[in-house]
C-alpha positions as CSV (number, residue, x, y, z in Angstrom):
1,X,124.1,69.5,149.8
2,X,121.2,68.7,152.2
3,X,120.8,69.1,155.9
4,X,120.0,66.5,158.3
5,X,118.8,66.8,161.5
6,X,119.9,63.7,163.9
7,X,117.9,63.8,166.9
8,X,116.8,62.0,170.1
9,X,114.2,62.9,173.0
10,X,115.8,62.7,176.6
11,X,113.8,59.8,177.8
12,X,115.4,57.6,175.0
13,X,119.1,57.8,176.1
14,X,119.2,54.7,179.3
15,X,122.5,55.1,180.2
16,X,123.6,55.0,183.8
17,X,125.5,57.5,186.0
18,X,128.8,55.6,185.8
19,X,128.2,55.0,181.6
20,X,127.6,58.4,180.9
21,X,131.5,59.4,180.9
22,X,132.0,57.4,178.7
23,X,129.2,58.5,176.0
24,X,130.4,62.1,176.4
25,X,133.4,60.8,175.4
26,X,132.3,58.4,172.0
27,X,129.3,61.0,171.0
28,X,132.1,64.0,171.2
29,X,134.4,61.7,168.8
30,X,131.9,61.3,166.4
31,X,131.0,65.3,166.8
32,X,134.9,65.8,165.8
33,X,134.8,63.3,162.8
34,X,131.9,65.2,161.5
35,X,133.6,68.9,162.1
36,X,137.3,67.1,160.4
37,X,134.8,65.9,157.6
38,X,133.3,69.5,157.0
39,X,129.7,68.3,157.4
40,X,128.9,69.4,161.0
41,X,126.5,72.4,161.4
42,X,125.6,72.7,165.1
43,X,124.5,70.7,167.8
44,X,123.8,70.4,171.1
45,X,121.1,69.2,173.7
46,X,117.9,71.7,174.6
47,X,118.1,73.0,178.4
48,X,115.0,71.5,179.9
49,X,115.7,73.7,182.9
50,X,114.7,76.5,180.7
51,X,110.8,76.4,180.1
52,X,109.8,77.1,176.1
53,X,107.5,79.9,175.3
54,X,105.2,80.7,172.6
55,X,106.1,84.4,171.2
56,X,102.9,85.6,168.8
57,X,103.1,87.7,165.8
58,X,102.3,90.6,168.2
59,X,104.9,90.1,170.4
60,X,102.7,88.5,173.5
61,X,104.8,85.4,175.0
62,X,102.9,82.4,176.4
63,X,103.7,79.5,178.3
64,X,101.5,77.7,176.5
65,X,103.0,76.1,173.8
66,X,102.2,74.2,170.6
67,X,100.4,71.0,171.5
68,X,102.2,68.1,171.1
69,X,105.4,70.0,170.4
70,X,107.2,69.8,173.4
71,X,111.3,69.0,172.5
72,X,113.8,67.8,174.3
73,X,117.0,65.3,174.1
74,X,120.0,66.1,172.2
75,X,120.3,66.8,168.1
76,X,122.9,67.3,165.7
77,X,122.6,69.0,162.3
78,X,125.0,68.2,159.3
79,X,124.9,69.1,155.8
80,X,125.7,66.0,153.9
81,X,125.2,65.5,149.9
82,X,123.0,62.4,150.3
83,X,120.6,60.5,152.8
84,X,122.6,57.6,153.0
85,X,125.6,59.7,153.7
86,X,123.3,61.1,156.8
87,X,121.9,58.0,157.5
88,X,125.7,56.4,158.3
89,X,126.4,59.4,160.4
90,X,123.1,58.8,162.4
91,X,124.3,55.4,163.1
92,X,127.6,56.3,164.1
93,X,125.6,59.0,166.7
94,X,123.5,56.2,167.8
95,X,125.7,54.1,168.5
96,X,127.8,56.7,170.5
97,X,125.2,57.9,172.6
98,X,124.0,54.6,173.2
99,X,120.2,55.1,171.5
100,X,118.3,55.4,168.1
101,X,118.5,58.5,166.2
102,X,115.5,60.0,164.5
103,X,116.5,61.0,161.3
104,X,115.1,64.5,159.1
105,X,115.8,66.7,156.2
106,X,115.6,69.7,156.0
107,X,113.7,71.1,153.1
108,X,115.5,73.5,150.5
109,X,115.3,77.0,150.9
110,X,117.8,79.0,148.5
111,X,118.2,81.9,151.2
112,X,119.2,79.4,154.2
């Protein structure tokens, strides 16, 4: 079986105050389909109240990070056995959250 990561940045998700109950609600669903499936990994949304760092092979931690790297938004990680399998999930996580899903796989590394 593969992994998939099912992402979106922050920016993407246009939802409004009163709305956003209610995507809690759908994108949760779809997180408990996935976990009654057996395909769900982890997931969660990256605290951008918490700046990222860049720790070097020496140990020495920077603020600066990676250019163009910056992450944020939401993402989801299954482990599906094909892309299309993924790709249905991603659309049933778009469509609960209300945005378009990036979709990635994870290349295969026998110790993972």
């Amino acid at each position: 079986m593969t992994k998939f990561l099912i992402s979106f940045p922050a920016e993407a998700m246009q939802i409004t105050d009163e709305e956003f109950p209610e995507v809690v609600a759908a994108s949760h669903a779809v997180i408990e389909a996935a976990k009654a499936a057996g395909v769900y990994v982890f997931g969660g949304g990256l605290d951008e109240s918490v700046p990222p760092v860049l720790v070097s092979a020496d140990g020495s931690v920077s603020p600066e990070i990676y250019r163009g790297s910056f992450l944020n938004g939401g993402f989801t990680v299954l482990e599906v056995p094909t892309r299309l399998e993924a790709l249905d999930w991603a659309r049933r996580i778009a469509q609960a959250c209300r945005c378009p899903q990036e979709l990635r796989e994870f290349m295969y590394d026998p110790a993972s």
